[in-house]
Backbone as CSV, one residue per row, in Angstrom:
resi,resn,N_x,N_y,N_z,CA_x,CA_y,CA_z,C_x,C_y,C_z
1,UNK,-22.445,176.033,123.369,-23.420,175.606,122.379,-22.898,174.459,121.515
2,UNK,-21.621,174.483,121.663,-21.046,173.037,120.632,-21.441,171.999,121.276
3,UNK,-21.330,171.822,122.598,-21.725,170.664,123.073,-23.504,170.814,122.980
4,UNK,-24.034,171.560,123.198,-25.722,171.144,123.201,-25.689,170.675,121.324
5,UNK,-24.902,171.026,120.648,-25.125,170.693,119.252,-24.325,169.339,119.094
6,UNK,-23.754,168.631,119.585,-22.836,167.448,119.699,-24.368,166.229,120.319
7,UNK,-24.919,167.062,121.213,-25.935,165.993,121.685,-26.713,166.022,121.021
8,UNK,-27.381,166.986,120.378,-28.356,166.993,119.539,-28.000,166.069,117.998
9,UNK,-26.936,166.474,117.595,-26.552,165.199,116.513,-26.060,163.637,117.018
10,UNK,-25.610,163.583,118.026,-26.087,162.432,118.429,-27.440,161.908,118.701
11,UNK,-28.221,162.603,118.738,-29.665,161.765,118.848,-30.364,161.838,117.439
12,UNK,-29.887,162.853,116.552,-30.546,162.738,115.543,-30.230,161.184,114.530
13,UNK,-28.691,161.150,114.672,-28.274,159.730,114.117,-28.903,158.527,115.000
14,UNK,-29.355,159.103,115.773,-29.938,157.893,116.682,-30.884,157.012,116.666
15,UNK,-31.747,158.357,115.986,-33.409,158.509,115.450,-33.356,157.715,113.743
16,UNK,-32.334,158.518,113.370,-32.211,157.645,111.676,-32.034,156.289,111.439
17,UNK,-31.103,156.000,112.717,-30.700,154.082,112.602,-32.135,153.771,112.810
18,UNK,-33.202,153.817,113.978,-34.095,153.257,114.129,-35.081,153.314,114.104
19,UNK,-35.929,154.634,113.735,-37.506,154.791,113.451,-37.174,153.893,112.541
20,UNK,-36.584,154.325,110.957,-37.070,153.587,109.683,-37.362,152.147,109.922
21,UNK,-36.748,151.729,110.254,-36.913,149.940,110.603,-37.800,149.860,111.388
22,UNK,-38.357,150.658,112.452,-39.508,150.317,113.557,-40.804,150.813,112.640
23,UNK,-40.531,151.919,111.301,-41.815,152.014,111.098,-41.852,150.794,110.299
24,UNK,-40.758,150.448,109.374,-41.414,149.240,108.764,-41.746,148.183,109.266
25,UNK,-41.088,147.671,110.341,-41.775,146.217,111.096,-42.850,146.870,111.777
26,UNK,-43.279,147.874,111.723,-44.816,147.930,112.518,-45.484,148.202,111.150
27,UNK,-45.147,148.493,110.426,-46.443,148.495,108.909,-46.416,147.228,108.218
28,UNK,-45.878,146.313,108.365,-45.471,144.742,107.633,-46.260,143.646,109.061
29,UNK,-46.823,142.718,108.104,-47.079,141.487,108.757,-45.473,140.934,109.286
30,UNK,-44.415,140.793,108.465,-43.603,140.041,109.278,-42.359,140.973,109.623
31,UNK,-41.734,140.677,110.393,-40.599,141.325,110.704,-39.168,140.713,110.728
32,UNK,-38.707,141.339,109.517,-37.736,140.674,109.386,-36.110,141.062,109.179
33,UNK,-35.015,140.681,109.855,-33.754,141.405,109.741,-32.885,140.422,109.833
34,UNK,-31.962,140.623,108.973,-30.864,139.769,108.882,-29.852,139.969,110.343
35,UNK,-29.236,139.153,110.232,-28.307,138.608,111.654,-27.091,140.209,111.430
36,UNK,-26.449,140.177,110.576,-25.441,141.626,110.092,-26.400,143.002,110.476
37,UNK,-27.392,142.596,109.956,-28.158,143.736,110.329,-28.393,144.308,111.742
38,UNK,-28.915,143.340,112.561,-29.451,143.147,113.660,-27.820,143.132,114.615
39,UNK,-26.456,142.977,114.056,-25.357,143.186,114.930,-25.426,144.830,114.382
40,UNK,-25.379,145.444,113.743,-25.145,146.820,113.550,-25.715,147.682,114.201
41,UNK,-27.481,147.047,114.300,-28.475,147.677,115.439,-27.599,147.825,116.504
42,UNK,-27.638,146.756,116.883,-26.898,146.889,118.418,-25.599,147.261,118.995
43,UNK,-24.593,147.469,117.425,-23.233,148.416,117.610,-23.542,149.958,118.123
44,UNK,-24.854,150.536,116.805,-25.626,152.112,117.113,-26.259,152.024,118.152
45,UNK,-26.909,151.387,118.822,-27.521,151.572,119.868,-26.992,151.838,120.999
46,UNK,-25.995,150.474,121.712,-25.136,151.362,122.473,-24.454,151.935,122.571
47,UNK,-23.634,152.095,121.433,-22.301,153.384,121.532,-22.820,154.485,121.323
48,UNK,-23.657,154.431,120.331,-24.569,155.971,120.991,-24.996,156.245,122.037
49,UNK,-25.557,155.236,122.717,-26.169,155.713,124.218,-25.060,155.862,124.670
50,UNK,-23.902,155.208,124.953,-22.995,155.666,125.594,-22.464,157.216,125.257
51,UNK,-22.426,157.188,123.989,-21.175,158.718,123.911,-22.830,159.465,123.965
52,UNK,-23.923,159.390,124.449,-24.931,160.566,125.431,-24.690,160.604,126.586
53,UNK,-24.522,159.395,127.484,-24.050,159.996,128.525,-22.527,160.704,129.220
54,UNK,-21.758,159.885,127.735,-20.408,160.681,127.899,-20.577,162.171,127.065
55,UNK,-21.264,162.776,126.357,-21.734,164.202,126.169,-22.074,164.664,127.590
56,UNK,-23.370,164.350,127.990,-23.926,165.159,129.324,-22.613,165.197,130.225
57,UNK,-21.637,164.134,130.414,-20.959,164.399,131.573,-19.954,165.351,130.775
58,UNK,-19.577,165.655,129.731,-18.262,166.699,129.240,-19.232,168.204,129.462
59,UNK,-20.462,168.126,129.353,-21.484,169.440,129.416,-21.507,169.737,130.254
60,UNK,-21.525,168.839,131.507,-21.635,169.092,133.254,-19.993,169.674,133.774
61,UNK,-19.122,168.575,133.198,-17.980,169.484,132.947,-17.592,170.703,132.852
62,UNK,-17.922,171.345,131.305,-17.870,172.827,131.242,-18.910,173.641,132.326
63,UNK,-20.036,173.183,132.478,-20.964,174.189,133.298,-19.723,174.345,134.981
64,UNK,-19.442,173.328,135.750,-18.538,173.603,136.488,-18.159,173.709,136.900
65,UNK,-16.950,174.300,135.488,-16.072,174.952,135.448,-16.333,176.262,134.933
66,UNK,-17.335,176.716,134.129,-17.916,178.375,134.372,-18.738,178.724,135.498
67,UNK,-19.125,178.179,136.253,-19.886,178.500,137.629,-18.428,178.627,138.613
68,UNK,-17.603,177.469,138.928,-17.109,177.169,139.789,-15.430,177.959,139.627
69,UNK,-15.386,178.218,138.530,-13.962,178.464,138.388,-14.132,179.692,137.190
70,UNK,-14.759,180.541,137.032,-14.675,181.549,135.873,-13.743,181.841,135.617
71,UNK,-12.878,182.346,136.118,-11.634,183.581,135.834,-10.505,181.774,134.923
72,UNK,-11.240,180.962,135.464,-9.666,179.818,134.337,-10.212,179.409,133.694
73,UNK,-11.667,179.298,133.130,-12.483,179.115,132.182,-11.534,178.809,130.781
74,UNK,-11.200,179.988,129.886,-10.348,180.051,128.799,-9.748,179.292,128.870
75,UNK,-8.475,179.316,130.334,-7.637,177.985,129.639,-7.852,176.549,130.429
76,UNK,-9.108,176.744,130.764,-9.076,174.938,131.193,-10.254,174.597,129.743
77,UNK,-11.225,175.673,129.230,-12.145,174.727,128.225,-11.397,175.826,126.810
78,UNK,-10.164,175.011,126.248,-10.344,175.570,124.895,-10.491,175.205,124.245
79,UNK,-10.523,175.343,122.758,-11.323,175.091,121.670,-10.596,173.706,121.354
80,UNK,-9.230,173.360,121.922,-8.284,171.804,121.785,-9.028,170.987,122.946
81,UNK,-9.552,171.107,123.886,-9.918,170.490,125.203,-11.432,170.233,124.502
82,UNK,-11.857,170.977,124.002,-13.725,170.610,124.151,-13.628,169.506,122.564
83,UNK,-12.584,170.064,121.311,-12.543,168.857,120.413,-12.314,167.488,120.809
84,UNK,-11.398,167.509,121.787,-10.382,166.250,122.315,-11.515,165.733,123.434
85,UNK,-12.686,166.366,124.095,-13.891,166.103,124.493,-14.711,165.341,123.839
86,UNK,-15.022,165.754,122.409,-16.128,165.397,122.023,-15.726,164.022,121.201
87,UNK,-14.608,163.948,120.861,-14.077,162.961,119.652,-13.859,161.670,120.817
88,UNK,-13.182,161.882,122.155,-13.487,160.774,123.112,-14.833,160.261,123.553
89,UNK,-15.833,161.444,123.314,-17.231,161.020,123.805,-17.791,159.849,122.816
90,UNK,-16.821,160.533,121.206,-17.779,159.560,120.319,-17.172,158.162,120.188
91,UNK,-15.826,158.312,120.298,-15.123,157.469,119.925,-14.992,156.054,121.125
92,UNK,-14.936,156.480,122.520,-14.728,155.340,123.615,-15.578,154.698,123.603
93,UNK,-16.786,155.052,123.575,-17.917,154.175,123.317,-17.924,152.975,121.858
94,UNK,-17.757,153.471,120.937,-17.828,152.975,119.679,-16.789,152.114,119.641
95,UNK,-15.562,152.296,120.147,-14.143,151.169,120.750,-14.710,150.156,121.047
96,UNK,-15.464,150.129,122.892,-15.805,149.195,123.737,-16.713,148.465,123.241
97,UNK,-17.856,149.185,122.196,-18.810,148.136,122.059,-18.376,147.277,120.514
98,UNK,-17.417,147.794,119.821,-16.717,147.029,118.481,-16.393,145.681,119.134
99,UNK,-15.338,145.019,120.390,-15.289,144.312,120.376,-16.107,142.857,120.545
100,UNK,-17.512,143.176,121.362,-18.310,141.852,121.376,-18.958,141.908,119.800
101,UNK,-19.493,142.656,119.607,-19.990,142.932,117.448,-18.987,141.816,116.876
102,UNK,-17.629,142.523,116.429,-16.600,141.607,115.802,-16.716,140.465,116.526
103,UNK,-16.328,139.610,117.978,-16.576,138.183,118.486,-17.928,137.742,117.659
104,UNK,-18.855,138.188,117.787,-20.499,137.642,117.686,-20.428,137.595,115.460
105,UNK,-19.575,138.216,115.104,-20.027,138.044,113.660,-20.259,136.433,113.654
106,UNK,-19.145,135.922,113.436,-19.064,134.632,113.001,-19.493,133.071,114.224
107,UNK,-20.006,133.773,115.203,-20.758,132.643,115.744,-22.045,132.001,114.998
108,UNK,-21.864,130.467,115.913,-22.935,129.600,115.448,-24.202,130.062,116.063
109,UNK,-25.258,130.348,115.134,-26.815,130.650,115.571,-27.877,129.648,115.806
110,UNK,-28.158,129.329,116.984,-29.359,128.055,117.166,-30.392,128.116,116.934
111,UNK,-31.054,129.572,117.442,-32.726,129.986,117.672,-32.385,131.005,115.720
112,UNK,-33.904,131.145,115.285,-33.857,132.301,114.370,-34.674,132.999,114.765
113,UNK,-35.416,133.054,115.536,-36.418,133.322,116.089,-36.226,134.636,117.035
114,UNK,-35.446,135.778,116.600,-35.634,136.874,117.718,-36.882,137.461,117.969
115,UNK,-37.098,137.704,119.057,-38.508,138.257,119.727,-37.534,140.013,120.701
116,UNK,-38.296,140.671,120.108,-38.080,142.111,120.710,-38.004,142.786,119.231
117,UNK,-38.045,144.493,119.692,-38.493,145.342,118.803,-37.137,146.093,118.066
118,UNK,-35.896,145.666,118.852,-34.795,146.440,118.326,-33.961,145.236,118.921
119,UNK,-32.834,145.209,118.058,-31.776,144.089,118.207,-31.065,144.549,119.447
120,UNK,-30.529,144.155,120.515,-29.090,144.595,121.227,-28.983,143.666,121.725
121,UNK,-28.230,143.600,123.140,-27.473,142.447,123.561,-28.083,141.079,124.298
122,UNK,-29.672,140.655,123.877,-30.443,139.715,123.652,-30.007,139.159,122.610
123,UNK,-29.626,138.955,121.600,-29.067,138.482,120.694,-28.278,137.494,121.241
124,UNK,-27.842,137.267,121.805,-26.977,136.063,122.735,-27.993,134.762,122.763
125,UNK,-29.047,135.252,122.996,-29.797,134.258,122.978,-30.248,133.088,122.205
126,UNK,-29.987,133.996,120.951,-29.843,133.163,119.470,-28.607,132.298,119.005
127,UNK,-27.697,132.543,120.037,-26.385,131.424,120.062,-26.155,130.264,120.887
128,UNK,-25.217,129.325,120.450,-25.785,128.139,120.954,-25.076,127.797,122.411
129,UNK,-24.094,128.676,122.794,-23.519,129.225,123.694,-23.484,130.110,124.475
130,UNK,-24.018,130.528,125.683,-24.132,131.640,126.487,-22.592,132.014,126.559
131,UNK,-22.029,133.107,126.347,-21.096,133.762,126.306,-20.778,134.310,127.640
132,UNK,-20.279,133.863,128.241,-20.388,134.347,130.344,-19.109,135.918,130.311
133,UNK,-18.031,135.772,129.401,-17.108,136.560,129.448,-17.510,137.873,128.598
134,UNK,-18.404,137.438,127.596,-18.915,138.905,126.833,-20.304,139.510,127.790
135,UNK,-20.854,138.662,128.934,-21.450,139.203,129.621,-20.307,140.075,130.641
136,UNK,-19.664,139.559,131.101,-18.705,140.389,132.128,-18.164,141.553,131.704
137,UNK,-17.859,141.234,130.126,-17.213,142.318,129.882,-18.235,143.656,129.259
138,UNK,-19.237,142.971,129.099,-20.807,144.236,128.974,-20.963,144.717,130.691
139,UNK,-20.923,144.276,131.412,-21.519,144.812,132.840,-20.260,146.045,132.798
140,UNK,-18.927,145.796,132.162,-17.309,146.501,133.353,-17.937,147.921,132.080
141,UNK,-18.202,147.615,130.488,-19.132,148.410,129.940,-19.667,149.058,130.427
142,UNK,-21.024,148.896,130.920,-22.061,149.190,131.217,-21.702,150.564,132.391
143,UNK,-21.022,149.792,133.120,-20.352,150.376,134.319,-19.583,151.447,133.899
144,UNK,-18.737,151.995,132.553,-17.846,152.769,132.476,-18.775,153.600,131.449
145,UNK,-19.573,153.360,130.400,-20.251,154.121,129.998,-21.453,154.586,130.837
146,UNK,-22.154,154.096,131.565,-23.359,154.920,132.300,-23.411,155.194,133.848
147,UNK,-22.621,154.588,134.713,-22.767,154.426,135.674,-21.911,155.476,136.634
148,UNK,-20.799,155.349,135.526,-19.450,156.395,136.022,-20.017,158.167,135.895
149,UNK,-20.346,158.431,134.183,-20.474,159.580,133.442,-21.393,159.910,134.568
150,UNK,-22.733,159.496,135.202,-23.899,159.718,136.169,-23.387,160.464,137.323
151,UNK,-22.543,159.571,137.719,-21.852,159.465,139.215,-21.395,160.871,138.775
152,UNK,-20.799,161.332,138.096,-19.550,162.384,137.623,-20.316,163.895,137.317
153,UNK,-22.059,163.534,136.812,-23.050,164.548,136.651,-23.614,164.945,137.781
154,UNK,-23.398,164.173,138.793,-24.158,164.167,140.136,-23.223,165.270,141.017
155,UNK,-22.013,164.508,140.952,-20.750,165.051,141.623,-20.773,166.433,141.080
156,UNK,-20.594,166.672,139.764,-20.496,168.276,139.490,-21.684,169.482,139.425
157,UNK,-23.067,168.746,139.385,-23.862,169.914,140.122,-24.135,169.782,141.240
158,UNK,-23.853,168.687,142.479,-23.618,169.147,143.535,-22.948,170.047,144.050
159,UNK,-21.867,169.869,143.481,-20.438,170.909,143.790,-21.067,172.499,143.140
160,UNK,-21.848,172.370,142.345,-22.492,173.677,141.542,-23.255,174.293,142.484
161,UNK,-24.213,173.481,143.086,-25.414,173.554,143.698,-24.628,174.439,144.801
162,UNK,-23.860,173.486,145.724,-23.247,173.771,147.044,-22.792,175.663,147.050
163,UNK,-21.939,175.440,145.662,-20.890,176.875,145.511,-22.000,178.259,145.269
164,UNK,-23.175,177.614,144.471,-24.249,178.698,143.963,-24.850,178.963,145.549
165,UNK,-25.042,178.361,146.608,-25.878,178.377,147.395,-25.499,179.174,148.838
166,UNK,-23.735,179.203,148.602,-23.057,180.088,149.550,-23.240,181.248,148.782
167,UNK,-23.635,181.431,147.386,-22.610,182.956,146.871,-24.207,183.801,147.040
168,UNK,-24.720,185.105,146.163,-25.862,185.958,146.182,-26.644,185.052,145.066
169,UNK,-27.806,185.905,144.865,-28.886,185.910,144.569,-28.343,186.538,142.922
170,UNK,-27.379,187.306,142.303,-27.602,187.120,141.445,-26.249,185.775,140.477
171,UNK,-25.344,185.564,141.607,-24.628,184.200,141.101,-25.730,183.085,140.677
172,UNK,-26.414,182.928,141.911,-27.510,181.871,141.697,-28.216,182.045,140.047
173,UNK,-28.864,183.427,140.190,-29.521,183.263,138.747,-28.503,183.130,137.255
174,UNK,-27.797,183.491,137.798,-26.496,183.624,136.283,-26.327,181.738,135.946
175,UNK,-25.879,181.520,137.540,-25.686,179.394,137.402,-27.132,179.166,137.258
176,UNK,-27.826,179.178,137.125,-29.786,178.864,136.826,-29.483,178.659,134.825
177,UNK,-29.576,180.305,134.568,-29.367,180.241,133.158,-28.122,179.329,132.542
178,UNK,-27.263,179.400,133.238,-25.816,178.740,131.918,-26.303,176.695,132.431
179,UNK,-26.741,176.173,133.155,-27.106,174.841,133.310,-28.797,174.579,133.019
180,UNK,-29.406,175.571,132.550,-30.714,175.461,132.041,-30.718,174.654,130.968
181,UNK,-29.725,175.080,129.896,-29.986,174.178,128.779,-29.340,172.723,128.781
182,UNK,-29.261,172.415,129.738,-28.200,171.344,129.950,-29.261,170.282,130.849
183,UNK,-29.852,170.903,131.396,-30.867,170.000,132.601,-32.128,169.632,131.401
C-alpha cells in the first residue's frame, strides 16, 4: 500500500502544478506566463511523469516478487529496499530533467509567442538556436524514464502471468487480487 500511496501523491502534486494555471488561462482572455514560470512547468511535468512510470515499475517489482518468489518476500522487499525505491523513483527523474531547465535559464529568446496549453520541451522553439544536443540528450531521457520502466512492467507480469498459469486455480486468484490494484 506504500507504493499505491507514493503514486497517488505523485499525481496529486501533479494535479496542483497544473489545473490552477489551466483553469486560469481558460477563464482569462489572455494567457499569460513568464519564461521562469513556463521552465518550472516543464521541470514538474516531466520528472513527475517520469518518477510514475518509475513507481509502476518498483510496484510491478514487488507484485513479482510476492507472486513469484513468496517465501523471500521479507528479505528481498524491506522496509530499507522499498524507501531506497521510492526516493530513486522521485529523485532520478528530477536529476535528469534539472539539467536541460538549468542550460535553458539563461538562453537568448527570439519568438514570445508560445502556442500550447502547458509549457514543456516546445519551448525550444522560442530560442534562437535549436539545441540538437539537449534534443539527444531528451530522447537517451525519454528512453530511460519511459521506455525502459514499460519494457520492465511488461517483462514482470509476463513472468507473473506465465508462473500464475502453470500453478492452480486458487494461486491464480490470490495473483488476480495482489496485481488488481496495480493494473
Amino acid at each position: 500500500y506504500v507504493l499505491i500511496a507514493a503514486l497517488l501523491i505523485n499525481s496529486v502534486v501533479y494535479s496542483t502544478v497544473f489545473y490552477p494555471k489551466l483553469l486560469i488561462d481558460f477563464l482569462s482572455d489572455k494567457q499569460i506566463i513568464t519564461y521562469s514560470a513556463c521552465l518550472f512547468q516543464w521541470f514538474i511535468f516531466y520528472s513527475l511523469a517520469g518518477s510514475e512510470f518509475l513507481l509502476l515499475a518498483v510496484m510491478s517489482y514487488d507484485r513479482y516478487v510476492s507472486i513469484c518468489k513468496p517465501l523471500q518476500y521479507p528479505t528481498i522487499m524491506r522496509k530499507k529496499t522499498v524507501i531506497m525505491f521510492l526516493v530513486l523513483a522521485w529523485l532520478v527523474p528530477f536529476c535528469k530533467i534539472a539539467g536541460p531547465i538549468v542550460q535553458n535559464v539563461n538562453k537568448k529568446l527570439c519568438k514570445f509567442i508560445f502556442k500550447g496549453i502547458i509549457c514543456n520541451s516546445t519551448v525550444h522553439k522560442l530560442h534562437c538556436v535549436e539545441p540538437r544536443i539537449e534534443k539527444i540528450y531528451g530522447l537517451i531521457v525519454f528512453v530511460n524514464l519511459l521506455i525502459i520502466p514499460v519494457l520492465f512492467i511488461l517483462f514482470t507480469y509476463t513472468r507473473i502471468f506465465i508462473i500464475t498459469y502453470r500453478s492452480c486455480r486458487e494461486v491464480r486468484r490470490k495473483a488476480a487480487q495482489t496485481c488488481l490494484p496495480h493494473l
